[in-house]
N, C-alpha and C positions, 0 to 999 in steps of 0.2 A: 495465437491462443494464449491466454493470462495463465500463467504457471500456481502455483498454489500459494507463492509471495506475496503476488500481487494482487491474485484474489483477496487473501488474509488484509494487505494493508488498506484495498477500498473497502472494504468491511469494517479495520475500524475507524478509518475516514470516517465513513459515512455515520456509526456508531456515534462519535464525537461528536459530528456537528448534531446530531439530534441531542447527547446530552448540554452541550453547549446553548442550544436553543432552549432547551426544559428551564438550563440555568437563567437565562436572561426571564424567558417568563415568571420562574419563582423566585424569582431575587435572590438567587442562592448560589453565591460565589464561588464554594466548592463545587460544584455540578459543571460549572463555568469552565474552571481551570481544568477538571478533569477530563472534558470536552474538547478541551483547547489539546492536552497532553496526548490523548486518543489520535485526532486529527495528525499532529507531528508526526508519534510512531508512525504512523497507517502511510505516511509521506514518506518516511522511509521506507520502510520494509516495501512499499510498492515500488520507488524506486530500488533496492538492491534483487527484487524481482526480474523487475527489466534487464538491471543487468545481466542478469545470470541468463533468462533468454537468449539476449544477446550474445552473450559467450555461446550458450547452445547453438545456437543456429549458427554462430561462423563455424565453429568445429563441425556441426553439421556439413554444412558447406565442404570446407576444406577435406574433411573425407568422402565426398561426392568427387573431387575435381582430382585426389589421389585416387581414384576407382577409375576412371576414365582414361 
């Protein structure tokens, strides 16, 4: 299940590429770049989502396996 990171950075993935595409159709390079900037962030914060997941679920784990 996507943590609220990782929600957040496909959101604004997906944000960017649509303003990145407006830019290409209006020829409007600032629209472009900021598409472009959008997309990066949304790369990260989606991956520092994951991780934190990750971290979740072993510690999950690992107090499952001290409970037993």
């Amino acid at each position: 299940m996507w943590n609220k990171d990782e929600l957040k950075g496909k959101t604004d993935k997906a944000k960017g590429k649509i303003k990145e595409s407006i830019g290409h159709l209006t020829d409007d390079e600032r629209l472009r770049e900021e598409g472009a900037q959008d997309q990066g962030a949304g790369t990260v914060e989606e991956t520092v989502g994951k991780g934190r997941r990750k971290v979740g679920e072993t510690v999950e784990d690992l107090g499952d396996s001290i409970k037993k």
